[in-house]
N, C-alpha and C positions, 0 to 999 in steps of 0.2 A: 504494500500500500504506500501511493506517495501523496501528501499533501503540499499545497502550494500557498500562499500567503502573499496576497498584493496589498502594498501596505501606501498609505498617501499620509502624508504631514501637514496637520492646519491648527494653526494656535486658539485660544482660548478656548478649547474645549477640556472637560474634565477629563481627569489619567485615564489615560485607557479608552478613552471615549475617540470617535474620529466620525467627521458628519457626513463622510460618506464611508460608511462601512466596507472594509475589505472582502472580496473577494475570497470566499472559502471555496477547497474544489480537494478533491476527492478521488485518487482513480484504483482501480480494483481488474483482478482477474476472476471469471467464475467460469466451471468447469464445467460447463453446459452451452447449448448453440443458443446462438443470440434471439433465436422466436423466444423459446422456453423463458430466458431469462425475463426479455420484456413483457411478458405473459406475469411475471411475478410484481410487474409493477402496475398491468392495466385489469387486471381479475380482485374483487374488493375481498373475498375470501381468505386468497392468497396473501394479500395485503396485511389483513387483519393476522395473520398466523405471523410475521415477522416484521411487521413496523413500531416503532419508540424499542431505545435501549433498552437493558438490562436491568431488571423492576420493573419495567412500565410495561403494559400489556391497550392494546384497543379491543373496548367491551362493544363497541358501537359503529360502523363505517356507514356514511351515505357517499354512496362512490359512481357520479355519473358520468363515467371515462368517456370524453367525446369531446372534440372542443368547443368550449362555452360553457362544457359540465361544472357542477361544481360537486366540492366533495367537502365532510366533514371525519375528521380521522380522530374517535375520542384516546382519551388515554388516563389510566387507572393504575393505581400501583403507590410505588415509595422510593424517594429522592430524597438524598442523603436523610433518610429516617425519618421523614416527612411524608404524610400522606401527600399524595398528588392528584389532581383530575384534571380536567378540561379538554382541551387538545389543539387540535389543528384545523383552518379552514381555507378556503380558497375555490381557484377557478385552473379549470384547465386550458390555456390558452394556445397551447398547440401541440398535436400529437401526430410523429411519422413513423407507420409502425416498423417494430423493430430496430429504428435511428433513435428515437429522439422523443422526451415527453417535459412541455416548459408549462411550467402551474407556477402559482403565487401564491401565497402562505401570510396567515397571517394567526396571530393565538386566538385560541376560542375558549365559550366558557364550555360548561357543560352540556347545554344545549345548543352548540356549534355556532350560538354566534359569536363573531368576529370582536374581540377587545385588543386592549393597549397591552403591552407587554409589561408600563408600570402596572397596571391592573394585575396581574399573577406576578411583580415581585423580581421581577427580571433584569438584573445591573445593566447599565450602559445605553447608549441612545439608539433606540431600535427604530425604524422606518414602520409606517404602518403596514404596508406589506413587503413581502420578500417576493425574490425572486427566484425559483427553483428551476436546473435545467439537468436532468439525464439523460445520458448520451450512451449508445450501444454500439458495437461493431462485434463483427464476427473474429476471432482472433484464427480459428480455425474452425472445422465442420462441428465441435464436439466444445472448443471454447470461446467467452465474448472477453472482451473490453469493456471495459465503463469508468464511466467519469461522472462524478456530480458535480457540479458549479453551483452555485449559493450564493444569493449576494445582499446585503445588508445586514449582515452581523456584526458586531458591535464587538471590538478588539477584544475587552477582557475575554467576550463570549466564545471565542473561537476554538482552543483547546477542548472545552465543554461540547461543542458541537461537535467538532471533530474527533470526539471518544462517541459521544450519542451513535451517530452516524455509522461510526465504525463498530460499534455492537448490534445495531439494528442491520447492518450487511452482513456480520461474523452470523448471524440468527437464520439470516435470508441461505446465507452459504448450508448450513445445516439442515435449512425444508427442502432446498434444490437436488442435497445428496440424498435424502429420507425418501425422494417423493420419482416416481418413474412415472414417465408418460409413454 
């Protein structure tokens, strides 16, 4: 796994804080062809069996994979020994299958509507909505490539997200060995 870190410098903002947030990205090998794989990101079942880190499970998906869809991705569980809820929400704004799936993200409560990320407690200066882009390629007949791009994370957040991310794929790697088509 390599991650990548675009970093911009602008004064008066609090430590760690940057008002246009960095560039998070992501890239990954999984040991399956590139259908299967983007099947594990456009099927809400699928979804639910390996999305939010370790602790965090989704009790709830509204998942209208299409573009224009929108989707609500709940999440339940415990964060550093805190209960957790709410989750994710958004719109799917462009899907090429088997390339490529760009959605926007923004926190939700419980009931998937859309809040501020002060609202759940979240350090650093978050944009209302993010931007999420996976990308797929075949590496071979049997393996893909992928990469995720994220953009509006807020410097401290970065590390955090980029563990999230990477447990919620380490999770996805173990349904894709578990599961035969």
């Amino acid at each position: 796994m390599q991650t990548k870190q675009e970093k911009r410098n602008q004064p008066s903002m609090p430590e760690g804080s940057l008002p246009e947030p960095k560039l998070l990205e992501i890239r990954r090998e999984f040991q399956v062809p590139v259908a299967r794989l983007f099947e594990a990101f456009a099927t809400a079942d699928v979804v639910k069996a390996w999305w939010w880190p370790n602790g965090l499970h989704a009790d709830r998906i509204d998942y209208d994979f299409r573009e224009g869809g929108r989707y609500f991705i709940s999440m339940k569980g415990q964060v550093q020994g805190k209960d957790a809820s709410g989750g994710m929400t958004g719109e799917f704004e462009e899907i090429v299958n088997n390339e490529r799936i760009v959605m926007t993200d923004s926190f939700a409560d419980e009931k998937g509507r859309a809040i501020s990320a002060e609202d759940v407690g979240m350090p650093g200066q978050w944009p209302e909505q993010i931007s999420i882009t996976f990308l797929f390629e075949a590496a071979s007949k049997e393996a893909s490539r992928f990469r995720l791009a994220q953009q509006g994370i807020p410097d401290e957040m970065q590390k955090d997200c980029i563990q999230g991310w990477s447990e919620s794929f380490d999770k996805l790697e173990r349904y894709l060995a578990h599961r035969t088509h």
